[in-house]
C-alpha positions in Angstrom: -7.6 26.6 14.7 -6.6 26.2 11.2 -6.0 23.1 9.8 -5.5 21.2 6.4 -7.1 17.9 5.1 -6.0 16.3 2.3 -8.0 14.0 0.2 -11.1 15.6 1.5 -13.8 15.4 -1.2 -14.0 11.5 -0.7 -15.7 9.3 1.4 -14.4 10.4 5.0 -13.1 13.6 3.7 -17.0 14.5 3.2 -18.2 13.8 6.0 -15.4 15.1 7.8 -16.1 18.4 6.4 -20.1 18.4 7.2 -18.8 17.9 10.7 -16.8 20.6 10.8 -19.3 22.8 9.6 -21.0 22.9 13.1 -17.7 24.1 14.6 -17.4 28.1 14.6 -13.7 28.3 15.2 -12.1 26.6 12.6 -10.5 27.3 9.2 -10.3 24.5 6.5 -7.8 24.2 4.0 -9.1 21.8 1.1 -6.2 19.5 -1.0 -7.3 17.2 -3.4 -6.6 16.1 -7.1 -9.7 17.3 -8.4 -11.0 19.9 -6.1 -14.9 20.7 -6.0 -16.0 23.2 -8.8 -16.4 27.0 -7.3 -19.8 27.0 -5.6 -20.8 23.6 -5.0 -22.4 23.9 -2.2 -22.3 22.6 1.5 -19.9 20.8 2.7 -17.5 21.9 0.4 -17.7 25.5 0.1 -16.4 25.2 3.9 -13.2 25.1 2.4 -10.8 27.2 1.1 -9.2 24.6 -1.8 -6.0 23.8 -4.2 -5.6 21.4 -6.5 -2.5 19.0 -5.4 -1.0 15.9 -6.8 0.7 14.3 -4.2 2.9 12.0 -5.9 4.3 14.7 -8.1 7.6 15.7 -7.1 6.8 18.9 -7.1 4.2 18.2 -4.5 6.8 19.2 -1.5 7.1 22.8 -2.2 3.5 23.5 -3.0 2.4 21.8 -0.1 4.6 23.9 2.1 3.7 27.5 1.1 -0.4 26.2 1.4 0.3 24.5 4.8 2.1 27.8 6.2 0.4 29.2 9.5 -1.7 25.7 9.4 -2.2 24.2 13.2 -2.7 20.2 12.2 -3.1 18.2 8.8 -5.6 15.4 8.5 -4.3 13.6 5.6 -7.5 11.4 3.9 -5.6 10.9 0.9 -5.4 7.6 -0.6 -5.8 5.9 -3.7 -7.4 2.7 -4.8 -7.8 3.0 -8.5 -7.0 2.2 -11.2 -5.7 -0.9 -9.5 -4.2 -2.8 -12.6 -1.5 0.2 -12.3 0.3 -0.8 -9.0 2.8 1.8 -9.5 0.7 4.9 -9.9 -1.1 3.8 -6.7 2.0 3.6 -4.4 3.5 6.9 -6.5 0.1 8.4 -4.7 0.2 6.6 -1.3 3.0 6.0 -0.2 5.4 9.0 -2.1 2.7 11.1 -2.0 3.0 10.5 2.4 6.6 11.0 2.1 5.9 14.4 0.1 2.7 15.6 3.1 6.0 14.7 5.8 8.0 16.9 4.0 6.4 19.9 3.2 4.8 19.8 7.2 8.6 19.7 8.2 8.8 22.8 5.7 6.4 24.6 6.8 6.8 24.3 10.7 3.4 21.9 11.3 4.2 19.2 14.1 0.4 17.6 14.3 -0.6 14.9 12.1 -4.1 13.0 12.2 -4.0 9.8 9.7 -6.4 7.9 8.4 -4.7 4.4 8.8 -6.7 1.4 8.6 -7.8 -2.0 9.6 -5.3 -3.0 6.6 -2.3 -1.9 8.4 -2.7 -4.7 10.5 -1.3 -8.7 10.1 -3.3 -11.8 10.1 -5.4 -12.1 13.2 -8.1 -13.8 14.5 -11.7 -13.7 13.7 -13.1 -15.1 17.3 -11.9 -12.3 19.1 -10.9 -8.8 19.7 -7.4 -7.4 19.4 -5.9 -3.8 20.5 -3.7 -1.0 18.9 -0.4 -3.3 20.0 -1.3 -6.2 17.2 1.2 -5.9 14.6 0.7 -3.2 11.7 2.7 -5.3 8.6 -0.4 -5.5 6.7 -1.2 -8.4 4.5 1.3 -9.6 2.3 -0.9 -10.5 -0.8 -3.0 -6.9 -0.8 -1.4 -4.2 -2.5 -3.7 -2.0 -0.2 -2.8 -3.4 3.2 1.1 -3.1 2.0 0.8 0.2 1.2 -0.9 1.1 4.7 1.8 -0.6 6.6 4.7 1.0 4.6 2.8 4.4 5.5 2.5 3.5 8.9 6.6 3.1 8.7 6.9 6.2 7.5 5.0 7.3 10.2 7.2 5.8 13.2 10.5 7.3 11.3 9.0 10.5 10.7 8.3 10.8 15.0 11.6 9.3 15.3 13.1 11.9 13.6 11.0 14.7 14.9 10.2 14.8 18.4 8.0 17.5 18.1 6.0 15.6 15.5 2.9 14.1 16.9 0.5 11.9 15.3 -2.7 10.2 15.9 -3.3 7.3 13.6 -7.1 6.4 12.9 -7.2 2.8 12.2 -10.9 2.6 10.5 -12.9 -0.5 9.6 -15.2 -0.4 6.6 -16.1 2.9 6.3 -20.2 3.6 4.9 -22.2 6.0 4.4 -25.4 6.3 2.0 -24.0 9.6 -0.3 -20.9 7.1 -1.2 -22.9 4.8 -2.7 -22.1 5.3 -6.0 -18.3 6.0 -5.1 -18.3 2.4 -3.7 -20.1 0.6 -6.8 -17.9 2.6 -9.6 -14.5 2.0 -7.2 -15.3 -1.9 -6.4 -18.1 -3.2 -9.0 -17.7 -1.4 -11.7 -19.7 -0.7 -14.4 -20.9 -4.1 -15.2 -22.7 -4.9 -12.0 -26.5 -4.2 -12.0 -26.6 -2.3 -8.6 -29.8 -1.2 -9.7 -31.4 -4.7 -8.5 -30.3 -3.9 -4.9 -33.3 -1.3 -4.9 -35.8 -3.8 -3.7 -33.6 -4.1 -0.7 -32.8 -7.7 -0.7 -29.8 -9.5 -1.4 -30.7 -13.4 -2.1 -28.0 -14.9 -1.5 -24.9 -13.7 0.4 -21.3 -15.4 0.6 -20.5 -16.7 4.0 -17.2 -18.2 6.1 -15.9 -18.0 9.1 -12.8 -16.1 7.7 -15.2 -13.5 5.9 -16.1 -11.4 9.2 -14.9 -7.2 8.9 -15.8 -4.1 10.9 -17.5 -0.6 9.8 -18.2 2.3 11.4 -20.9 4.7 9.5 -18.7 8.0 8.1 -20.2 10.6 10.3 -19.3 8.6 13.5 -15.8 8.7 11.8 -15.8 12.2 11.0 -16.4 12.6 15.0 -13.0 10.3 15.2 -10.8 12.8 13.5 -12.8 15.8 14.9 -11.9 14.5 18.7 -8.4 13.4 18.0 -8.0 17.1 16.6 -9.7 18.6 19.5 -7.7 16.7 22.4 -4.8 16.4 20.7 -4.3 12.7 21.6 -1.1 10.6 19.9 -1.0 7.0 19.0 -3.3 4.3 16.8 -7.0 4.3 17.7 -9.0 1.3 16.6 -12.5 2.8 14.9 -15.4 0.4 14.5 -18.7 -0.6 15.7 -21.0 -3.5 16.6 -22.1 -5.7 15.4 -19.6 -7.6 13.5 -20.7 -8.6 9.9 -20.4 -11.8 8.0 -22.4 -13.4 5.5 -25.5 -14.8 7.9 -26.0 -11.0 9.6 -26.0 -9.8 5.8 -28.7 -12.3 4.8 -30.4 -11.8 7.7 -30.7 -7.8 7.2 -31.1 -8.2 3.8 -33.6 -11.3 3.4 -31.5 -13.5 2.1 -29.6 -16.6 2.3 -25.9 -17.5 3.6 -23.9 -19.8 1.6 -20.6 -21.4 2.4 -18.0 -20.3 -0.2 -14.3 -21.3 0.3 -12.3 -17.9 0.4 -9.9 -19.8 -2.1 -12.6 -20.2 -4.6 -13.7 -16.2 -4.2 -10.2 -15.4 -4.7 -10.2 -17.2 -7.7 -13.5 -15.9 -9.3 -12.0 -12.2 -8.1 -9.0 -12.6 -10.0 -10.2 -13.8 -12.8 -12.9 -11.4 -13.0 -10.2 -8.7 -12.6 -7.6 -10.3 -15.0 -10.8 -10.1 -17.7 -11.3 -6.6 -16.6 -14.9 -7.4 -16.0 -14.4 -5.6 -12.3 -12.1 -3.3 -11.0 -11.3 -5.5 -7.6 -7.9 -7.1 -7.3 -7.8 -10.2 -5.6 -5.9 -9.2 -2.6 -9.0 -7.7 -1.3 -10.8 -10.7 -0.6 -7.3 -12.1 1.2 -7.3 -8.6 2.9 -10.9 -9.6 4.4 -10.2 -12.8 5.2 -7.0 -12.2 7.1 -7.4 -8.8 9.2 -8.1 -9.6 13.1 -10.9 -8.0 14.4 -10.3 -4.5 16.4 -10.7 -3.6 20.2 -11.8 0.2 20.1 -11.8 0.7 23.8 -8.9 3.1 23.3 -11.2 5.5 21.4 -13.7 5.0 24.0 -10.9 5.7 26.8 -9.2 8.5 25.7 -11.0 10.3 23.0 -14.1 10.0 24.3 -15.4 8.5 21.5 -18.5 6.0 21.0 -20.4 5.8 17.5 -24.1 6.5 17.2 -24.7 4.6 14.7 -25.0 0.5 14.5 -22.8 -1.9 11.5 -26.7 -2.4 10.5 -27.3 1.0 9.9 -24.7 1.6 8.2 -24.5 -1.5 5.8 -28.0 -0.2 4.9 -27.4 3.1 4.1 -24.5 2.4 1.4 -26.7 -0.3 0.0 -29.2 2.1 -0.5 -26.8 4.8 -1.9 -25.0 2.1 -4.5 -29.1 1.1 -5.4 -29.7 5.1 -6.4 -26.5 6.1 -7.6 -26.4 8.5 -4.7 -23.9 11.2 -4.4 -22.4 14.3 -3.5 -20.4 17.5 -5.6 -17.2 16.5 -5.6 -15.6 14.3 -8.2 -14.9 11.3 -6.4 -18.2 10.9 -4.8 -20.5 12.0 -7.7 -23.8 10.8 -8.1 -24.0 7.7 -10.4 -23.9 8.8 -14.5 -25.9 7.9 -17.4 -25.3 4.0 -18.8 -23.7 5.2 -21.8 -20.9 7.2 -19.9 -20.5 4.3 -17.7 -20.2 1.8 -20.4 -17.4 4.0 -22.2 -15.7 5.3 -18.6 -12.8 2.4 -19.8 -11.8 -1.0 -18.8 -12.5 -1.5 -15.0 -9.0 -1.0 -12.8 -7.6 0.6 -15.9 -8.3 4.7 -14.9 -9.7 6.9 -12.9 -13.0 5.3 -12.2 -15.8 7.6 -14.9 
């Protein structure tokens, strides 16, 4: 089985690719931006790589010639920063989908596997559980959840279109894992936060309402996601996540610390205005994207991919806690372990570029 994965030196894409490396009959085609230097090692010398831009308009014809003879795409590709240029973002996400559609039609591949999201989804609630039926719209005031629903509509036309198109949507919570640590602090802190005071493993006090409650899932038990909806073929959205659910007193009580009501309004305001400073690279419609998501039913993973994570919301809260305290991370240029202060400090205004 040969397949492509695109954006697959990131988070998922990483792990996705260790997973893979247990499997003995498959062939891995690599697309990213910035594609690992030759020889760096496990997981990503399982791939055979080429550089891709996928909002370039030239994107479509490259894409096609690398994705002939190519059995199914997992397309990992998404991008978050530098999120004071909205523009460049949905050039990448949303064009760059439309360019992947295009050069699969091109080249004759009719399986997709798609890393959708939580985000795709509308408002919902936060006292119970809701399937793969619950809107996908997104949430009007995040760029990010916008963009995920206007890719999942791209989606639906694209199978409309093509019958012989079929494509499993992966709708991930949170998604942790401890060699993204620094990938997480340089994408969503910035250079400004002391993550360095997170080594003692506590966190004193911790923001807490009854809107603020989101899902992970640790990035190995999503890597065996994508690997089963590969394997068996299975069509549709599949809710990822695992128990339990977190919110500010299960943070303070892993991490020793104390809950303290805070209005979302008044963390939306200290976001933006942190953002608008360009003191952190955050835009404000992520804490409206937290509050508002519903939470997600995964029984349909369980049901039909056979799917169950290993790996507890605990465990994997600790782990990137740990990684963002170290710095950890891997070989590729998104995930790289974290740099020395002074390249930090001069990396650029947070939200402004690619994160340094």
């Amino acid at each position: 089985m040969r397949i492509a994965i695109t954006g697959a030196t990131g988070n998922v894409g990483t792990a996705l690719l260790r997973r893979l490396a247990a499997e003995t009959d498959l062939e891995v085609v690599g697309l990213a931006r910035r594609p690992p230097v030759p020889g760096a090692g496990q997981p990503y010398d399982l791939a055979r790589w080429h550089a891709v831009d996928l909002g370039d308009p030239a994107a479509p014809d490259r894409l096609a010639g690398w994705l002939a003879g190519v059995d199914a795409v997992v397309h990992l590709a998404w991008q978050i920063q530098p999120s004071h240029d909205r523009e460049r973002l949905r050039r990448t996400n949303v064009t760059g989908t439309a360019h992947l559609l295009a050069a699969m039609r091109a080249a004759g591949v009719h399986r997709l596997v798609y890393a959708s999201s939580v985000g795709t989804y509308a408002p919902g609630p936060k006292d119970r559980l809701v399937d793969e039926s619950w809107p996908h719209t997104g949430v009007r005031r995040s760029g990010y959840s916008v963009d995920k629903a206007a890719v999942e509509d791209l989606l639906d036309g694209a199978e409309r279109d093509d019958p012989d198109l079929k494509v499993a949507r992966l709708r991930m919570g949170l998604v942790f894992q401890r060699d993204a640590g620094a990938e997480i602090a340089r994408y969503f802190l910035g250079p400004l936060v002391p993550v360095s005071l997170l080594r003692r493993g506590r966190i004193p006090v911790v923001p807490a309402s009854r809107r603020l409650r989101a899902q992970c899932v640790h990035a190995d038990d999503a890597a065996e996601a994508y690997l089963r909806a590969l394997r068996t073929g299975a069509t549709g959205a599949f809710n990822i996540a695992t128990e339990p659910v977190l919110d500010g007193p299960t943070l303070a009580d892993e991490f020793g610390g104390r809950p303290v009501p805070v209005p979302v309004s008044a963390l939306r305001l200290l976001a933006g205005a942190a953002w608008r400073a360009r003191l952190q690279p955050t835009e404000p419609g992520w804490v409206d994207l937290a509050a508002a998501v519903p939470l997600m039913d995964c029984g349909r993973a369980a049901e039909v991919l056979g799917w169950r994570p290993a790996r507890d919301a605990r465990q994997a809260v600790r782990e990137v806690i740990a990684g963002m305290a170290t710095g950890t991370g891997t070989a590729s240029a998104p995930m790289r372990p974290a740099g020395a202060v002074r390249r930090r400090l001069l990396g650029g205004l947070p939200g402004h570029r690619d994160p340094a």
